[in-house]
N, C-alpha and C positions, 0 to 999 in steps of 0.2 A: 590742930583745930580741924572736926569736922566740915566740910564747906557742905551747906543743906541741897538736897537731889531737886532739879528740877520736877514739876510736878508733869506727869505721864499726858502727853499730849492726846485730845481726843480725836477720833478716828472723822473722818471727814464725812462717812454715810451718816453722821448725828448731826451735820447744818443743813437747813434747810433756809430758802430765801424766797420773799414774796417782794411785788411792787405795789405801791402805793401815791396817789397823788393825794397835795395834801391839801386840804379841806380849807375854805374861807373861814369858816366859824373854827379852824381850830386854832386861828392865827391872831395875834396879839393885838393894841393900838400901834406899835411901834412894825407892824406886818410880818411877824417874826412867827414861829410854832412857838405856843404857850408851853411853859416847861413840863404843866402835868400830862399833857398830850400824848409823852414820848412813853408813857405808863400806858398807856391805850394803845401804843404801835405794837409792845414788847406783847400785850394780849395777842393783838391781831397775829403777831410772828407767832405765838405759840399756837392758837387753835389752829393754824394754816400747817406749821408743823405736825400735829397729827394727822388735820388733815388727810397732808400728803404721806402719813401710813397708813389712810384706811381707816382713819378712828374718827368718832364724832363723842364729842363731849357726851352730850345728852344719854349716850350709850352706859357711860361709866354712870352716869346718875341714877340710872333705873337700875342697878345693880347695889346702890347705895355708897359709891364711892365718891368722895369729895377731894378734889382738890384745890384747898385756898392756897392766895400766896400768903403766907407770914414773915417775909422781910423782901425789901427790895433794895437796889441800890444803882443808881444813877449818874454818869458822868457827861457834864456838855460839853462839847467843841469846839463844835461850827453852829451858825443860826440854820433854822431851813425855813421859807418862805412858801407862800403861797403859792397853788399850781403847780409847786416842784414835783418828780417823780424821784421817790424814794424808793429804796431797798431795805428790808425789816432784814437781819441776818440772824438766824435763830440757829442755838445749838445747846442740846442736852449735855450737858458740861459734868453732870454726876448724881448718882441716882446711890441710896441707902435702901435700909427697909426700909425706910416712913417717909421717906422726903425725893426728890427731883427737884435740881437747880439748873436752870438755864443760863446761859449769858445771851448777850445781842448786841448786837452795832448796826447802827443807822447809818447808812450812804449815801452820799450822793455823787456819783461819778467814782470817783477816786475820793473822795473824802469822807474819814467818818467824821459824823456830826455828834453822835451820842455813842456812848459804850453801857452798859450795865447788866445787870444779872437778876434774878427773883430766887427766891425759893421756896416751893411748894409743899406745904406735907398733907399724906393723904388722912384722909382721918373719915371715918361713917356719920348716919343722920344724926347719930347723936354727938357729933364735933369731938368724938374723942380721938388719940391718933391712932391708926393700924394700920399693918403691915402692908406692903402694897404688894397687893395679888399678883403671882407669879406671871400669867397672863398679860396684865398691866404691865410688869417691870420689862418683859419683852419688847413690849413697844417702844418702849424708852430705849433699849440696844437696838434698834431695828433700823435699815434703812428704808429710803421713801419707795410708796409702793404705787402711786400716780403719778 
């Protein structure tokens, strides 16, 4: 029996980590982070990711490159509360022609609270999908450059 290969660990210049405290309105009746919230942290980790190489979205949009997420996926842990400071832990996990997938984990202290991943494909104004420009796909290998 073949025993299947672990899959190739990603290099550590692809995480990048922002902090965050968390909002009153994002917090539930029972004073907890409402669960769609953590689809709002995983954004924030990502634009702060490029960010931190030097990229601003708006940039790829005047060039007419899109990138929606078209799946996500989600795991909870721990609650996080109001006032807490969190950690968004964002990493470019695997890039194709057409697509970039991230993963992320939520922290706090020593504990992750949420784990999950997106995945992006880039597609032009007319929503159809295309290749992501060579240019683009550097950035995605690149370490932070702020």
């Amino acid at each position: 029996m073949v025993e299947p290969q672990a899959a190739p660990a990603v290099p550590a210049h692809l995480t990048s980590r922002m902090t965050l405290a968390v909002r009153f309105c994002e917090t539930d009746l029972m004073g907890i982070v409402h669960h769609a919230n953590y689809l709002t942290y995983f954004e924030a980790g990502r634009v702060d990711w490029l960010h931190r190489r030097g990229i601003s979205y708006d940039k790829w949009v005047e060039k007419g490159i899109h990138l929606p997420v078209v799946e996500a996926k989600l795991r909870y842990k721990k609650a996080a509360r109001f006032d807490e400071i969190l950690v968004v832990e964002t990493t470019c996990v695997d890039i194709t022609r057409v697509t970039v997938r991230f993963g992320y984990r939520i922290l706090r202290g020593g504990d992750v609270l949420c784990e999950g991943e997106t995945l992006l494909a880039c597609v032009g104004q007319d929503l159809a999908p295309k290749r992501i420009p060579p240019d683009i796909d550097a950035v995605f290998r690149s370490p932070e450059t702020t």
